[in-house]
C-alpha positions as CSV (number, residue, x, y, z in Angstrom):
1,X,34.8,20.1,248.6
2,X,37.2,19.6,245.8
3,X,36.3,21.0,242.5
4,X,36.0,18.0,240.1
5,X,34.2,19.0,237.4
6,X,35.0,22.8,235.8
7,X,35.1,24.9,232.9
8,X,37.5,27.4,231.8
9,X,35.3,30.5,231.3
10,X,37.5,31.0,227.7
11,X,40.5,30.3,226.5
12,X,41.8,33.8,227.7
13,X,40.4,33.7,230.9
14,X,42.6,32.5,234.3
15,X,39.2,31.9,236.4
16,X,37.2,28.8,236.5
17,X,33.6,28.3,237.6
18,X,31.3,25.1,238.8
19,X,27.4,24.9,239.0
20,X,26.1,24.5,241.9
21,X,22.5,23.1,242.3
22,X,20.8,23.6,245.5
23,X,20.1,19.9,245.8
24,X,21.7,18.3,243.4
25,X,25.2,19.2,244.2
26,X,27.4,20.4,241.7
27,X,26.2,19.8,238.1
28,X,28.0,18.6,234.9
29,X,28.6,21.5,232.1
30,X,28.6,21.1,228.7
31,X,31.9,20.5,227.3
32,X,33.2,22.8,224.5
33,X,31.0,23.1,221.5
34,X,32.3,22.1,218.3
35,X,34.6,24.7,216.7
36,X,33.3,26.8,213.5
37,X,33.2,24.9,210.5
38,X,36.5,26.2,208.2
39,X,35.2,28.6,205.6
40,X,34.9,26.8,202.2
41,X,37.9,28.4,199.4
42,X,36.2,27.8,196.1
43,X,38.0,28.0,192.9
44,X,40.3,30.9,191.8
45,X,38.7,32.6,188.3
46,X,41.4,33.9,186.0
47,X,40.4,37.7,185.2
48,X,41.5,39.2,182.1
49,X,41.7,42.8,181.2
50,X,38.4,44.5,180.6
51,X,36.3,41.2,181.2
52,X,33.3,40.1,182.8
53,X,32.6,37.4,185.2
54,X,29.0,36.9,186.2
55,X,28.1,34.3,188.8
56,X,25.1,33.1,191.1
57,X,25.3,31.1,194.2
58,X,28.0,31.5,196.2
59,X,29.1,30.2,199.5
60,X,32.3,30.3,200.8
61,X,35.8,32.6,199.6
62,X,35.7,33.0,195.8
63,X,39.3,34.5,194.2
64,X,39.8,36.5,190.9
65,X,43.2,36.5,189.6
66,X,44.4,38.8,186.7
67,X,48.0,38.7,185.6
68,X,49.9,41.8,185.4
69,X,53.1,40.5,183.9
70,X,54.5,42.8,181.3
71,X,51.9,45.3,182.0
72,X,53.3,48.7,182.9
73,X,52.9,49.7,187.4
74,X,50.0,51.9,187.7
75,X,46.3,52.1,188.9
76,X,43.7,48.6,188.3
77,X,40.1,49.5,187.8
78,X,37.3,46.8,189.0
79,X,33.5,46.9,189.3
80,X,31.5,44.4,191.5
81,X,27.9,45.1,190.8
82,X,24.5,44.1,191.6
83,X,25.2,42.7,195.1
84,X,21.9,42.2,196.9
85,X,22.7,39.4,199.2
86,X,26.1,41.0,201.4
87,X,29.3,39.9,200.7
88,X,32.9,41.1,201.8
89,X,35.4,41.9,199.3
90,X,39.3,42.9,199.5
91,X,42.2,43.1,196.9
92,X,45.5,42.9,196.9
93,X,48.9,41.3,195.5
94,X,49.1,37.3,195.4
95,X,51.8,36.4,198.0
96,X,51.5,39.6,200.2
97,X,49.7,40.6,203.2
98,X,45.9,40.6,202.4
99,X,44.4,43.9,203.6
100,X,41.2,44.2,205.9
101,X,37.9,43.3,203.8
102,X,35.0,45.9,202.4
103,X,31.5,45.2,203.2
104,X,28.8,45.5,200.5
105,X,25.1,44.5,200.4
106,X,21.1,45.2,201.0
107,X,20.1,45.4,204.7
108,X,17.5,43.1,203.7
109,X,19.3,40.6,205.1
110,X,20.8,42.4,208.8
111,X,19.8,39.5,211.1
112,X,21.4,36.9,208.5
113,X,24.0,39.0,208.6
114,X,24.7,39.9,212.3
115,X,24.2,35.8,212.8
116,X,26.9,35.0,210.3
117,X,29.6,37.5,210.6
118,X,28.5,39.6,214.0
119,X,28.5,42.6,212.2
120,X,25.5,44.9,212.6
121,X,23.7,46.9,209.2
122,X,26.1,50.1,209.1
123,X,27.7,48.9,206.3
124,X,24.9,47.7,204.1
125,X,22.5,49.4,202.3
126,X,18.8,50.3,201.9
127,X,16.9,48.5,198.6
128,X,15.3,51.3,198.1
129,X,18.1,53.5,196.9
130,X,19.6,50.4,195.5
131,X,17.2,48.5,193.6
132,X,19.7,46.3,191.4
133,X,21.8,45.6,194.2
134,X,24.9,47.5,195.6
135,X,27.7,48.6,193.5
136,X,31.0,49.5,194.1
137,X,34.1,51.1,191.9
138,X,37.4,50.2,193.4
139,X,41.2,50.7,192.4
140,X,44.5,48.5,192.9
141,X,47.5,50.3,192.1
142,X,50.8,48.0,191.4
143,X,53.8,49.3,192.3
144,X,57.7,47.9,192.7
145,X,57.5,46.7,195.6
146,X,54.1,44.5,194.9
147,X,55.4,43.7,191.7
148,X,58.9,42.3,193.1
149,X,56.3,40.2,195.3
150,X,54.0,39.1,192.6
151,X,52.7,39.9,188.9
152,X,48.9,38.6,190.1
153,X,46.2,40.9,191.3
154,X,43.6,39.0,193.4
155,X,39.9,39.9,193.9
156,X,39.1,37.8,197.5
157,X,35.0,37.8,197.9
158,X,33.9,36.3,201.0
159,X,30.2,35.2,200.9
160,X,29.0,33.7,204.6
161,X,25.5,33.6,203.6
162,X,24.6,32.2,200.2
163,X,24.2,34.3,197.3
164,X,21.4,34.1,195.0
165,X,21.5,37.2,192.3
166,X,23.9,37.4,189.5
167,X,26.7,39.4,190.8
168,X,29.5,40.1,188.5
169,X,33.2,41.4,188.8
170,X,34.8,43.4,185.9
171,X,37.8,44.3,185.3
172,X,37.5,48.2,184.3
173,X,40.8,49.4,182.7
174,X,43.9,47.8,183.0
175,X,47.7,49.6,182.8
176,X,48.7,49.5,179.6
177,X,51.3,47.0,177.7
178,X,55.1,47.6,179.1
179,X,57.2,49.3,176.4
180,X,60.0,47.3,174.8
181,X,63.6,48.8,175.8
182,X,65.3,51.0,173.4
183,X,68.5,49.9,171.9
184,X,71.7,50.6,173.2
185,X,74.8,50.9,171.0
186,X,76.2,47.3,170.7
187,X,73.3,46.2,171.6
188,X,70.4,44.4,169.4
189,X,67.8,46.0,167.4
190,X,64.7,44.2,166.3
191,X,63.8,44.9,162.7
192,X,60.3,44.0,161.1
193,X,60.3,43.2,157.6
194,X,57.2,42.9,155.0
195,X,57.2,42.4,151.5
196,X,54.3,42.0,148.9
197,X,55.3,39.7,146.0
198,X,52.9,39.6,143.0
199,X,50.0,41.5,144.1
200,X,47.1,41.2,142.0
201,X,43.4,40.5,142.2
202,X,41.0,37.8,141.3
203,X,38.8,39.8,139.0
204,X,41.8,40.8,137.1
205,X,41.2,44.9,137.8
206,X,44.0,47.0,139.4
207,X,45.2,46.2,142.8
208,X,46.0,48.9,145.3
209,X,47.9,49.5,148.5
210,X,44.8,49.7,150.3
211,X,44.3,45.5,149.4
212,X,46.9,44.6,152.1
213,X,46.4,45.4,155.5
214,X,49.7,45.6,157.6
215,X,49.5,46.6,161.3
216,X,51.9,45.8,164.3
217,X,49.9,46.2,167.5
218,X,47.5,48.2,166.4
219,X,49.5,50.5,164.0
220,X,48.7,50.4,160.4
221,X,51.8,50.6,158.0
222,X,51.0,50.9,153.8
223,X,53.2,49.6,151.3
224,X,54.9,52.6,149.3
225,X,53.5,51.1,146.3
226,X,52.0,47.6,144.3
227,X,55.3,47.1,142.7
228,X,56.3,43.5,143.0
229,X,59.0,42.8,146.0
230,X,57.6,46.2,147.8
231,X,57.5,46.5,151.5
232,X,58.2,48.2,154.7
233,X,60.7,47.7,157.2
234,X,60.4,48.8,160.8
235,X,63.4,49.3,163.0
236,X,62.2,49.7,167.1
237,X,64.7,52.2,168.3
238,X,63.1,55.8,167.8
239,X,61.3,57.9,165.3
240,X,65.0,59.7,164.5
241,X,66.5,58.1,161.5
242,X,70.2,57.5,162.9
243,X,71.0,54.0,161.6
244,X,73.1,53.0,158.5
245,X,74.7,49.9,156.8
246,X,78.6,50.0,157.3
247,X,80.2,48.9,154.0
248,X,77.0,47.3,152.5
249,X,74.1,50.3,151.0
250,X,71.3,48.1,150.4
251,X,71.0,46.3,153.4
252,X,70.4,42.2,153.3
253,X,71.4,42.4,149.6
254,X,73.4,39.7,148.5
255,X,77.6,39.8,148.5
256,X,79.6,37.9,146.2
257,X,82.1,37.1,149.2
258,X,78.9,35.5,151.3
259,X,78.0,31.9,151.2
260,X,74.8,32.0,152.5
261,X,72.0,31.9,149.9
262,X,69.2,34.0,151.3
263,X,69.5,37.2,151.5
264,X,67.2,40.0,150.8
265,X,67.6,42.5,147.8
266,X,64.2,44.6,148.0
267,X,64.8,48.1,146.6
268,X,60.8,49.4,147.3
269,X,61.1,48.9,151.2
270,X,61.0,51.6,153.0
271,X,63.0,51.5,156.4
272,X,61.2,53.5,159.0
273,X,62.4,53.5,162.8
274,X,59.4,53.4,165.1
275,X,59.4,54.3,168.6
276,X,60.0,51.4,171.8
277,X,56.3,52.6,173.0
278,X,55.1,51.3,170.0
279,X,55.7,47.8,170.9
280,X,55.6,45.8,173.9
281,X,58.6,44.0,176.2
282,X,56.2,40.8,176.0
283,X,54.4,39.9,173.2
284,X,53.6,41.6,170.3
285,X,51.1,40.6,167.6
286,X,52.0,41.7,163.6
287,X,49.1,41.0,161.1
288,X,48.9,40.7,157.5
289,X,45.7,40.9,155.9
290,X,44.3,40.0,152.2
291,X,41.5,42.1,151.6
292,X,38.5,40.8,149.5
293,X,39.3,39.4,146.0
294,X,43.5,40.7,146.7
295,X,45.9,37.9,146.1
296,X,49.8,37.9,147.0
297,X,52.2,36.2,148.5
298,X,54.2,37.7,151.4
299,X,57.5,37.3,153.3
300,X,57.5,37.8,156.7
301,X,61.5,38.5,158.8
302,X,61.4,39.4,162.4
303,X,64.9,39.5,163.2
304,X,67.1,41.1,165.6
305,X,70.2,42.6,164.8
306,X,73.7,43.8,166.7
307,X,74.3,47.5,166.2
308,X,77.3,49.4,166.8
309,X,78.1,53.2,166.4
310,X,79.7,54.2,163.0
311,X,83.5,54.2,162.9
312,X,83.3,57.4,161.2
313,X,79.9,59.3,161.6
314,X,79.5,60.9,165.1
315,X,76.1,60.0,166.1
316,X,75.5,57.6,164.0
317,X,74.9,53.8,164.4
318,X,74.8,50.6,162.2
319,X,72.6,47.5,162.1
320,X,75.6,44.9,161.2
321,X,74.4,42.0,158.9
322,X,76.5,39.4,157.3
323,X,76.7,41.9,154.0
324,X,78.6,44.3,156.5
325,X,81.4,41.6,156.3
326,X,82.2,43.2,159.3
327,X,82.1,39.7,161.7
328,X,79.7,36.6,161.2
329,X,76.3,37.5,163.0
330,X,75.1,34.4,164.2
331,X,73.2,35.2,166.8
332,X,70.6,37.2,164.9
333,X,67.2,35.0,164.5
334,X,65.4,35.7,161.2
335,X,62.0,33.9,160.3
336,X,60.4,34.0,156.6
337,X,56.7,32.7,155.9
338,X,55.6,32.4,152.4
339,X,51.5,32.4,152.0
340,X,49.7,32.8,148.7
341,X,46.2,33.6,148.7
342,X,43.9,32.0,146.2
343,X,42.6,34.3,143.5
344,X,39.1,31.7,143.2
345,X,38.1,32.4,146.6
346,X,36.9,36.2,147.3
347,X,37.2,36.5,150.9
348,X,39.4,38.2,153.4
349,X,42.9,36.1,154.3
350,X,45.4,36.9,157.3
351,X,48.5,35.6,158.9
352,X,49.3,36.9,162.4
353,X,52.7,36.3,163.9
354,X,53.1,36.7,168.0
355,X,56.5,37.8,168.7
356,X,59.0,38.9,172.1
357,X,62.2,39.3,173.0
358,X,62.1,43.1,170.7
359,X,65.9,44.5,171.1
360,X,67.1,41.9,172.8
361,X,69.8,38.9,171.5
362,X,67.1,36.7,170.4
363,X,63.6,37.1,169.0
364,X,60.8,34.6,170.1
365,X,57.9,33.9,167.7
366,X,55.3,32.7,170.1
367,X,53.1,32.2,167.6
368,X,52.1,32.3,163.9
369,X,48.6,31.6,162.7
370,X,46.9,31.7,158.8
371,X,43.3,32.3,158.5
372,X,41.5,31.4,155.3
373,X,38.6,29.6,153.4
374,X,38.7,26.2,152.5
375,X,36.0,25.0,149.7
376,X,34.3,21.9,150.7
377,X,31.2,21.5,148.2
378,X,30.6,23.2,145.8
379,X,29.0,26.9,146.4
380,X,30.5,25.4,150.1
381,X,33.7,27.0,152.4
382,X,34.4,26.3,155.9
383,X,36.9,28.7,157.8
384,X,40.5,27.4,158.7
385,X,42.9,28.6,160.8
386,X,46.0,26.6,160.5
387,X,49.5,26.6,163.0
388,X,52.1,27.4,160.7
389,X,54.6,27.8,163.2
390,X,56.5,25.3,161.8
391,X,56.8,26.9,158.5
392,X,59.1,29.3,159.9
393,X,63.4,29.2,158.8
394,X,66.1,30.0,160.8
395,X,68.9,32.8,158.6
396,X,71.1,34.2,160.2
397,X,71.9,37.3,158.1
């Protein structure tokens, strides 16, 4: 009898089979069932250093993604806590091969479990030790060859049975900023410059160093002293004084043989180099802060300079400027704010500046903010914080 009606035992298999009833002949089979339904992928979370993300129902793949770039290569810390209902988890680099997934959960749920994925309990755990939920401590290490692939880390949870506690991912410790390159002779060298003008204080008693608040990533820096035109100027090569001014001994002061008409003349700054590690290849945040009742107005130059070693002085090197008359430096970015803080309001004041490109041709200011108090009634103030990006000028001394 010829076999009309047959199934392929699966898709692997080279053998075929009928059913056969006894008086019924042979019998129809079912034709394939409809394939698995495709796993939902839900929205990809952004993940920033040391944050939380707390979440409820979930069904479906669920991605964290937390951005490495300008970080230095090293070991990633994450948490995912409280995890009652299982779920798979796996990390890895964005672009790359995605590893084999981790299995976390209570083995209140087995039979869901063994029904959804086929896996049996020997990866979940009792309640009983683990009343909150299942937690587990994993690492991600970067490296050069995942960072040549990618600069994102991705968290991949796979949740085939609906979640219903608030699990949460965190992101532990992260690798710290990457340094900025050091200098190289006749290269660039970024030099920060701040300078108080006219610091006094509301209530008319003695101002002090400690009223302005100067810090570069962290750092605090003090002005030498509450003279007016006083300030401090960092140079990001080392903490080795090796640098001079060629022809010109108070650097940015003004030459009668220069046209341009800014140029700085500050005899209370105090140049200090400061190491590469101190700030960052990406961006870098400098902040100026008016402490209650302080008033001043301060100038603000982030610029970056050529250097070259001195003609003359073995060892030593030379930020050039336009007072060096040595060549025309045009390719050095500097950027002055002015800000005065108002003596009638008594409350803290601060401009922050965002900055990149440190020792390389040209500086980026990526941002530049000014938090104060604006009086709206009387007895009344509402916090601003105003872009003053725009306020910024291009010299190029």
């Amino acid at each position: 009898m010829a076999i009309t009606d047959i199934k392929k035992l699966n898709v692997r298999s080279p053998y075929y089979i009928e059913v056969v009833n006894e008086y019924l002949g042979v019998v129809p089979v079912d034709p394939d069932p409809d394939p698995a339904p495709e796993i939902p992928t839900l929205s990809t979370e952004t993940l920033e250093c040391s944050q939380s993300f707390i979440f409820g129902g979930l069904v479906g793949i669920k991605k964290f993604s937390l951005d490495t770039t300008d970080k230095q290569l090293g070991t990633y810390n994450f948490t995912i806590a409280n995890a009652k209902v299982p779920i798979k988890y796996r990390v890895y680099t964005e672009g790359d091969t995605a590893p084999a997934y981790t299995t976390i959960g209570l083995d209140n749920w087995t039979n869901e479990w063994l029904a959804a994925t086929g896996d049996n309990a020997s990866s979940l755990s009792p309640e009983s030790s683990n009343p909150n939920g299942v937690t587990s401590n994993f690492i991600y290490t970067t490296d050069a060859a995942t960072s040549a692939i990618s600069k994102n880390i991705i968290i991949e949870l796979f949740a085939p049975i609906a979640t219903s506690n608030n699990m949460n991912v965190t992101s532990v410790s992260c690798q710290p900023a990457e340094v900025a390159p050091a200098p190289n002779v006749s290269d660039y060298v970024t030099v920060v410059t701040v300078v108080n003008s006219s610091l006094t204080r509301f209530n008319n008693s003695t101002p002090s160093v400690n009223d302005v608040e100067i810090t570069l990533n962290g750092t605090q820096y003090t002005l030498p002293d509450t003279n007016n035109q006083s300030g401090i100027r960092l140079i990001a090569d080392d903490a080795t004084p090796n640098y001079a001014v060629l022809s010109n001994n108070n650097p940015y002061d003004s030459q009668s043989n220069v046209s341009e008409p800014r140029y700085w003349s500050y005899t209370g700054l105090i140049p200090q180099e400061i190491s590469p590690s101190i700030v960052n290849s990406g961006i870098n945040e400098l902040k100026i802060k008016s402490l209650t009742g302080a008033q001043f107005t301060v100038y603000i130059r982030i610029a970056n300079h050529p250097v070259s070693d001195h003609p003359t002085i073995s060892g030593q090197k030379v930020i050039n400027h336009k007072g060096d008359g040595v060549f025309d430096i045009y390719v050095s970015q500097a950027f002055t704010i002015q800000l005065m803080g108002n003596r009638n309001v008594p409350s803290e004041e601060e401009v922050i500046v965002k900055f990149s490109g440190v020792n390389q041709q040209y500086v980026v200011i990526n941002e530049a903010t000014y938090y104060h108090e604006v009086e709206t009634n009387e007895g009344d103030s509402v916090d601003v914080t105003d872009d003053i990006t725009s306020g910024f000028g291009v010299y190029y001394n």
